[in-house]
N, C-alpha and C positions, 0 to 999 in steps of 0.2 A: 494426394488430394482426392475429393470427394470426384465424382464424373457426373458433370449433367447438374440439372437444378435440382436437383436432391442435397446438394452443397451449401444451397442458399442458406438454409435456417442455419448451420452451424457458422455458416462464416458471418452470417450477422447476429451470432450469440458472441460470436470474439470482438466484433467492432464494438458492440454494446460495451464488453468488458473492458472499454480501451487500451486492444493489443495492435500495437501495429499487424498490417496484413500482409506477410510476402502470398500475391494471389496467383495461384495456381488454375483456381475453377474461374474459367472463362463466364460461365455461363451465369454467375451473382450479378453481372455487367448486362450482359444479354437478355435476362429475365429483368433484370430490376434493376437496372443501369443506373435511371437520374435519383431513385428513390434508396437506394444503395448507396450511391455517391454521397447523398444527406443526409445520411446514416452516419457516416464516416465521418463528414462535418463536423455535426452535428457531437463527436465523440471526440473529434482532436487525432483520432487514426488517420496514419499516413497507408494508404495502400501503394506497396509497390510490385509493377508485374514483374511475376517466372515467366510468362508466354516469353521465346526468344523475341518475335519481333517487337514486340511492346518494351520489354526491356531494351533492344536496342534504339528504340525511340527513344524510350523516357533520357539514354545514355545521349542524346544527338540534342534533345531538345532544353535538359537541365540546364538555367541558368540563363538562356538564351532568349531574345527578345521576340517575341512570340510574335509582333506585329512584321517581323522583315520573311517569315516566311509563308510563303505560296502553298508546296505542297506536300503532302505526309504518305508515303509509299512505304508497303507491305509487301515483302516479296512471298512469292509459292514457289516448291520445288516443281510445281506441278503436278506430282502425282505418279504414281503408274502407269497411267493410262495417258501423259502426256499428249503421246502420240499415235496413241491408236484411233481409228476411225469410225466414227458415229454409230456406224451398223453393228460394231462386233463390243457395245458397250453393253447391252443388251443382254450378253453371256456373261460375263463377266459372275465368276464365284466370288464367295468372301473370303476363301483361303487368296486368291489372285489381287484383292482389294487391300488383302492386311499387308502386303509387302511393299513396303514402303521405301522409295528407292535411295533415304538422306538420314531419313530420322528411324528411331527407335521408339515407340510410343504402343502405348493403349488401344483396345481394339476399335472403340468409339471413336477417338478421333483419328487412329487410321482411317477409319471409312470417309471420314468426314474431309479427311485430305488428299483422299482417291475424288469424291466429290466436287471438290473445290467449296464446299459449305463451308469449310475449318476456316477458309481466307475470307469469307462473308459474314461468320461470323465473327472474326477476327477485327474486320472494321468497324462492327456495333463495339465492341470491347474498346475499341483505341476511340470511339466518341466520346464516350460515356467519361472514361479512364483522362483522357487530355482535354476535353471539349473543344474538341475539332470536328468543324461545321462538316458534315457529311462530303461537300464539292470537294471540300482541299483532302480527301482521303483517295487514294489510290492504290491498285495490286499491279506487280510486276512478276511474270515466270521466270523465274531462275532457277533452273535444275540442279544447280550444282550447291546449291544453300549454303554460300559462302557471305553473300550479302544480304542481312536480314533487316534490314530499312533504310531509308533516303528520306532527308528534309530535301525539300528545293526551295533557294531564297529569293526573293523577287528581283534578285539583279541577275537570276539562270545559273547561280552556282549552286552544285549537288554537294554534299556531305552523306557519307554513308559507315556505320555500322559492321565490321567484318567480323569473322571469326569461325571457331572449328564449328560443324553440327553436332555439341556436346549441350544437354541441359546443364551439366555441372556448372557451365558457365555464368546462365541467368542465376539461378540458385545461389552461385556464391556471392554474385554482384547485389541481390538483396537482400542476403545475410547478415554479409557487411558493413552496408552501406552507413553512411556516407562515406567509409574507407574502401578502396579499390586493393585487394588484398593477390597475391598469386593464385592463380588455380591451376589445381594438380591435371588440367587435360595437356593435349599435344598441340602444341602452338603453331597458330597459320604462317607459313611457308609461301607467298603469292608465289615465287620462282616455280616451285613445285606443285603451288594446285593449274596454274596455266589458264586457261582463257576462260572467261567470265560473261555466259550467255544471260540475254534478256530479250524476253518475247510477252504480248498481250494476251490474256485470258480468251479463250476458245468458252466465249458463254451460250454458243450455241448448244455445243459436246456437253458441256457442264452450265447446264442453267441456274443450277444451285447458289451457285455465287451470284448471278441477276437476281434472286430473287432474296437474298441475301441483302443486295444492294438497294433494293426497292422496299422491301421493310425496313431498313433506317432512314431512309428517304421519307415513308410513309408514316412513320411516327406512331404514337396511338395504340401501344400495344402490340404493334404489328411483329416485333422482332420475338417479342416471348411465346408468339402462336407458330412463327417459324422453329424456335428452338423448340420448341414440344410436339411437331410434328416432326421434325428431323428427328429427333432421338425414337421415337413413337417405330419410326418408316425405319434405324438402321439397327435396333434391335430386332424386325420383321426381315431384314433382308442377312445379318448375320446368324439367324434362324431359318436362314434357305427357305422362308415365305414367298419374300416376293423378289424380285430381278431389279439388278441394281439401279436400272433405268427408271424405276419407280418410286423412286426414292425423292426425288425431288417434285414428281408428280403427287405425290400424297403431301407433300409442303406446300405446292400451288394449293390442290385443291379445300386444303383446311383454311390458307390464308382469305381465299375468295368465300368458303362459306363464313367463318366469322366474322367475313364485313358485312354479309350478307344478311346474317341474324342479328346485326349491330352489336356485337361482343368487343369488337375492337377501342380499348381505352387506354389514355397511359396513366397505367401503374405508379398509384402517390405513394404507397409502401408495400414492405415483403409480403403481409399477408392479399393484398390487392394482386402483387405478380402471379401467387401462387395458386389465386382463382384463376387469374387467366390462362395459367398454364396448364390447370388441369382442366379447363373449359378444350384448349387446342387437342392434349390427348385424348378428349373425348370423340370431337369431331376426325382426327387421324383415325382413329382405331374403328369408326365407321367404317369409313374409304376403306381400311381393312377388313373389315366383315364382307361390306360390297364385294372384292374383289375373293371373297373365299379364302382370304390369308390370315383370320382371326386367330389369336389363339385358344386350341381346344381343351 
């Protein structure tokens, strides 16, 4: 898969062509979510997500009556830096950042799940993707990424999504689909994986994911100006620019000045996302000159 909104034009050169979408790039959804989605409509393409969590939504929610349930939870392994303490985040390298302590992934979105961005943007994606009103969206820490989603139904019973942390897994289940075929991973053992933690998002340590949460709240373009400062800020920091704690600070401050220039709109098609997004890396890459971290 393509990385980043650099994905967009091709993957909506494929809906055009109407192929169905097994989706990989998060970020078609992120950048051009509702305009993307009408895209697909509008084609008769069924998009279905690779992201694990999303897959195991799509897997909990297929079929199901969409009014009995309450709540849509996305689990995080957490990260590396789980639990490490606010002051020593600040050092943190991006050989330290790409070591990801569950999954096997790409160096973009390792950062982005040392961050906790990966899970904020993870719930623009699961809007756009189910049209699930932002409130009924929720993250859960689970370190051990064994549970990769929860409906909750308004009578308090959970249903949950289990499985190895192998991509081969979503990949095969959208291959497939609508046949659920074997896949060649190592199959979950609960006797053997043992106890099963869950703890709340530390969005003090990781603002990333609040601000994440407050541009799909905020609507208006607001989330393609986050994804284009994000990627802007973690290309700068896996170039030992700038310090990882900066990284979410150059997404604040892009998203307060686009509102501030009144740039903030939502996006009615691809070519509209992809002013706005190159509107964001313009204003990111400021903040990056400011601080002497341009590229020379």
């Amino acid at each position: 898969a393509i990385v980043g909104a650099a994905g967009l034009r091709a993957t909506a050169a494929a809906v055009r062509a109407g192929s169905d979408i097994a989706l990989a790039n998060k970020e078609c959804l992120i950048c051009a979510g509702a305009a993307f989605m009408a895209l697909a409509r509008e084609h008769k393409v069924r998009v279905l997500p690779v992201d694990s969590e999303h897959n195991a939504l799509f897997q909990l929610i297929e079929g199901r009556d969409r009014a009995a349930l309450k709540t849509y939870t996305l689990t995080a392994s957490g990260g590396p830096f789980r639990t490490w303490p606010a002051e020593s985040l600040e050092s943190v390298t991006p050989q330290q950042a790409l070591a990801h302590p569950t999954w096997s992934m790409g160096a973009k979105i390792s950062i982005d799940s040392a961050t906790l961005m990966n899970k904020g943007l993870e719930l623009i994606e699961a809007h756009h993707l189910f049209g699930i009103a932002p409130d009924q969206l929720d993250v859960l820490v689970h370190p051990q990424s064994v549970v990769h989603a929860l409906i909750t139904f308004e009578d308090g019973s959970i249903h949950a999504e289990l499985g190895p942390a192998d991509m081969r897994r979503p990949i095969g289940y959208c291959l497939h689909w609508p046949e659920r075929r074997y896949a060649p991973v190592k199959h979950l053992d609960l006797a053997e994986t043992g106890q099963l933690t869950f703890e709340r998002p530390d969005m003090r340590r990781f603002p990333a994911l609040g601000l994440a949460v407050e541009a799909l709240r905020q609507g208006r373009g607001a989330a393609t100006m986050l994804n284009a400062a994000n990627e802007v800020a973690v290309h700068a920091f896996l170039d030992n620019r700038i310090a990882f704690t900066a990284i979410p600070q150059i997404v604040e401050i892009t998203l307060t000045a686009a509102d501030s220039e009144g740039l903030l709109r939502e996006p009615s098609s691809i070519d509209e996302a992809l002013a706005l997004d190159l509107a964001g890396r313009r204003i990111a890459n400021a903040d990056l000159k400011r601080r002497g971290a341009a590229v020379t």
